[in-house]
C-alpha positions as CSV (number, residue, x, y, z in Angstrom):
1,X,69.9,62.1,47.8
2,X,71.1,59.1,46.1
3,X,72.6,55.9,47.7
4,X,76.4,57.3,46.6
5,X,75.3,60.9,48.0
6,X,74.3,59.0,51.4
7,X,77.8,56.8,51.3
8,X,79.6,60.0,51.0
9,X,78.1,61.6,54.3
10,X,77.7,58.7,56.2
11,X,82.0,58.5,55.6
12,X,82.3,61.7,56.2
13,X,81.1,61.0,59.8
14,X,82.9,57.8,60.5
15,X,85.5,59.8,59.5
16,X,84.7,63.0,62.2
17,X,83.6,60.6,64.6
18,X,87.3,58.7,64.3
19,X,88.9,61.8,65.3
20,X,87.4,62.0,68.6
21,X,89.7,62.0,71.7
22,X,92.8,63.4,69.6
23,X,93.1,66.5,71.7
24,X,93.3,64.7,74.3
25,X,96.1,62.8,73.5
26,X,97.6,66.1,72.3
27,X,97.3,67.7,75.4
28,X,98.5,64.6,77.3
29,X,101.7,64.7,75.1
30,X,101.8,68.9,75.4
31,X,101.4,69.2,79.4
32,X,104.4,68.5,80.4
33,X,106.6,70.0,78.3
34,X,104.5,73.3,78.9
35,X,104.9,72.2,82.9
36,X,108.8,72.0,82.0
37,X,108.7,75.7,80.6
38,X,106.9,77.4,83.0
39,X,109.1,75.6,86.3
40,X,112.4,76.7,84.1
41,X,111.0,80.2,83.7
42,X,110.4,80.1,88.0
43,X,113.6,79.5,88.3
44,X,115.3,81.6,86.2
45,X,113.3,84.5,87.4
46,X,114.1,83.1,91.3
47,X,118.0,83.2,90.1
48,X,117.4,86.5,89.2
49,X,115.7,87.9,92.4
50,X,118.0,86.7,94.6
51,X,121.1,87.5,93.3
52,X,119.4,91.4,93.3
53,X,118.7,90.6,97.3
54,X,122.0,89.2,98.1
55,X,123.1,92.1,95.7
56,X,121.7,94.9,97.9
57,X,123.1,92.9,100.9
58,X,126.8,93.2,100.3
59,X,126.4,97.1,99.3
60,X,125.0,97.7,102.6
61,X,127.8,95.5,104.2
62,X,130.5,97.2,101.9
63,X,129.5,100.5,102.8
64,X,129.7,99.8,107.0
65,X,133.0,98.4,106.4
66,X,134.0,101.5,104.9
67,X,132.4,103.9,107.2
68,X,135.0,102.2,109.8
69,X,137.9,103.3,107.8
70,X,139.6,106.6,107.6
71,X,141.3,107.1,104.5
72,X,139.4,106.9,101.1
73,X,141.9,104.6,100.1
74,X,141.2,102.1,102.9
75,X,137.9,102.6,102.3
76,X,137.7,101.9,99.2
77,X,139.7,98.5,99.6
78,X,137.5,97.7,102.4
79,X,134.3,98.2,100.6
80,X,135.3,95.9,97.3
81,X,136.8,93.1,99.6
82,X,133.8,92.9,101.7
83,X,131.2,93.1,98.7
84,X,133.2,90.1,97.1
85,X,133.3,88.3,100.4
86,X,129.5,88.9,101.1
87,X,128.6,87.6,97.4
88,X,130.6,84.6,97.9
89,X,129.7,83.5,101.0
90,X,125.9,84.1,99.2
91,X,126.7,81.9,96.8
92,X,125.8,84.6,93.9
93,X,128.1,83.4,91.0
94,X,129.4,87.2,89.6
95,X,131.8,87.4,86.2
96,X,132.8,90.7,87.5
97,X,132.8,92.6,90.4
98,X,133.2,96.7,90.6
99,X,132.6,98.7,93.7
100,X,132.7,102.9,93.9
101,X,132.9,105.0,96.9
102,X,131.9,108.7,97.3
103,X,130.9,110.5,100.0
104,X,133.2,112.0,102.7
105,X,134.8,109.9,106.2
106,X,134.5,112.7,108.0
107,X,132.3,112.3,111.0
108,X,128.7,112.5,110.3
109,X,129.6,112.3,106.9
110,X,127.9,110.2,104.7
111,X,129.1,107.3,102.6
112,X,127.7,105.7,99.5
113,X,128.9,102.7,98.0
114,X,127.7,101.1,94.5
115,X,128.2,97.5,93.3
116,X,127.9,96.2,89.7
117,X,127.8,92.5,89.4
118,X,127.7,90.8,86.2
119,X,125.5,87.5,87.4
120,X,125.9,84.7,85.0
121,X,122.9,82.6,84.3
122,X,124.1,79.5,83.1
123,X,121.9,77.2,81.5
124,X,119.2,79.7,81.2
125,X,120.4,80.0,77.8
126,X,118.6,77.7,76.9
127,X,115.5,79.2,77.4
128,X,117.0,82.6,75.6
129,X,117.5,84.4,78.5
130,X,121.1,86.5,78.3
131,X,124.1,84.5,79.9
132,X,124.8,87.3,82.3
133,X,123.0,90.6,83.4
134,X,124.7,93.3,85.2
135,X,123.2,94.2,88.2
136,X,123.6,97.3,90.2
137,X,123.0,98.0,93.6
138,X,123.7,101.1,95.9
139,X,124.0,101.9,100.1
140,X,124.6,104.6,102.0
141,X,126.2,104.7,105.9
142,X,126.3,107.8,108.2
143,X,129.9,107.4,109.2
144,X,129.9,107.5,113.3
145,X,129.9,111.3,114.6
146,X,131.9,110.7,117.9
147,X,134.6,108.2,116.6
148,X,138.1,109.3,117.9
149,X,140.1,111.1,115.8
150,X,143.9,111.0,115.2
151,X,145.7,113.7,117.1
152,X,147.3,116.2,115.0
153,X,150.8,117.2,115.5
154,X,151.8,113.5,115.5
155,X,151.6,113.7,119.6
């Protein structure tokens, strides 16, 4: 090689050896908006999960509270005011709120109750997850088999 050919590579490694250390700095300025991601990701998927346990929670509790009751009608207005009460003494932040009854109040009868909750996720946006997702949740009660019964006759 000449003296020009031997310039040429000896630049050419001052110039790989300058570079050294550059992924480094890369991943010093990358790590924490990766560590940013991942704890927003944590706690969108926490929102998530526990508005579906504070979910199945007021279903159950709806569907006691209408197992006391014994018109359908009662029942059914028993069962949506304690499902709203129960999510918002949970603090789970709903858009809407819809409860269903079925099932029969007569004793030993069985009652199912389903909620559907629109949760609203806020600033999750951001990380383009949804603003809301409808959740849906379900419980069945055995209403009481010995509760007293209303006389008939009107006596």
């Amino acid at each position: 090689m000449t003296r020009r050919g031997n310039r040429q590579v000896a630049g050419a490694r001052a110039w790989w050896c300058a570079e050294r250390g550059s992924v480094t700095a890369e991943a010093v300025l990358l790590t924490p908006v990766l560590v940013m991601v991942l704890v927003l990701t944590a706690v969108v998927v926490h929102r998530g999960v526990a508005a579906r346990l504070r979910l199945d929670d007021a279903a159950h509790q709806a569907a006691r509270a209408a197992t006391l009751h014994r018109t359908t009608t009662a029942a059914t207005a028993a069962a949506r005011d304690t499902a709203g009460a129960a999510l918002a003494q949970a603090g789970v932040v709903c858009r809407e709120v819809t409860t269903t009854l079925s099932g029969t109040l007569a004793p030993a009868g069985a009652v199912t109750v389903h909620v559907h909750c629109t949760v609203d996720f806020g600033q999750a946006v951001l990380l383009g997850v949804p603003s809301g997702k409808t959740l849906v949740s379900s419980a069945s009660e055995v209403v009481d088999t010995y509760r007293s019964q209303p006389r008939r006759g009107g006596a």
